[in-house]
N, C-alpha and C positions, 0 to 999 in steps of 0.2 A: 544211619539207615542205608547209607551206600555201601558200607563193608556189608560183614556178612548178613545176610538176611535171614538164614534158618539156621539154627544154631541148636544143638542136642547139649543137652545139661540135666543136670542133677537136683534133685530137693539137696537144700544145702549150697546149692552155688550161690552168686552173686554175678549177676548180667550188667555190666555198666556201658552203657549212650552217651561217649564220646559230642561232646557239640565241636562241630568242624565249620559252621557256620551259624548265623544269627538269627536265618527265616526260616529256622527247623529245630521241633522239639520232638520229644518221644514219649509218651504215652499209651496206656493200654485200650483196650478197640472194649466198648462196655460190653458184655456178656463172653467176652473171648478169651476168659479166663477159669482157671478151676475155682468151685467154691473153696472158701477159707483163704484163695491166696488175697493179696492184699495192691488194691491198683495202682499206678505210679501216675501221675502228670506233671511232665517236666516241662518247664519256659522254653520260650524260644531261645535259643543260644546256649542255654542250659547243660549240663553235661549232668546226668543220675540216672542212679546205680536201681536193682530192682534182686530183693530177695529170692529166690524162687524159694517157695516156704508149701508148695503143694502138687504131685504128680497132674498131668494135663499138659493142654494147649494152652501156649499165652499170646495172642494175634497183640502186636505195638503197630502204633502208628502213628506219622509223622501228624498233626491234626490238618496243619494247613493243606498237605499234599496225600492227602489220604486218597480221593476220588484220581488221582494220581499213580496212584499205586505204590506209592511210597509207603510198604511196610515191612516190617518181619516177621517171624513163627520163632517161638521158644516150644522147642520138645522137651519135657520131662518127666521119663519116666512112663509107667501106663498113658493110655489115650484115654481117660477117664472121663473127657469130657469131651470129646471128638466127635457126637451126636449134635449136640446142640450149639458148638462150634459152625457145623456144616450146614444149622438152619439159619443163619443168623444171617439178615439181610447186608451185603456188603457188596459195596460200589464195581463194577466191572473189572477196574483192569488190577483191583488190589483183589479182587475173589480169584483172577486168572493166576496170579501168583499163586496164593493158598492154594489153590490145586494143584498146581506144580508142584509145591512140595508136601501135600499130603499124599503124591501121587511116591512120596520117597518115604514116607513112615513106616 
């Protein structure tokens, strides 16, 4: 979650969460995903991979360090779900992000 944090990809990729440390997993943020795609929650220390199997937003986040702002944005494809992405209650300084880069979609 310290490298790249927005990342543009493809339906057809494969996004893999490097574990670089043992107090940090990666996970997807509930509702910050396109319908059909499929969520991931990985362990702490954990290092997995995440299909992208659906055009949309896919907001991850570290669990522990979420209110933190420890997260990323997967762009793919349409913003098919960039409505309901933008109502979805989420912690300060990880929302300040997301606007940051949906301020680049």
């Amino acid at each position: 979650m310290l490298g790249a944090a927005f990342v543009k990809a493809n339906v057809g990729d494969t996004i893999k969460f490097v574990a670089v440390d043992a107090g940090h997993n990666a996970e997807t943020i509930p509702g910050f995903l396109p319908d059909g795609a499929t969520p991931i929650t990985g362990k702490a220390g954990e290092t997995i991979e995440m299909p992208i199997t659906q055009e949309g937003l896919y907001g991850i986040q570290c669990h522990p360090h979420y209110g933190l702002g420890m997260v990323a944005l997967i762009e793919a494809g349409k913003l098919v779900n960039i409505g309901a992405v933008k109502a979805l209650h989420i912690p300060k300084k990880a929302a300040d992000k997301f606007d940051t880069w949906f301020d680049q979609l």
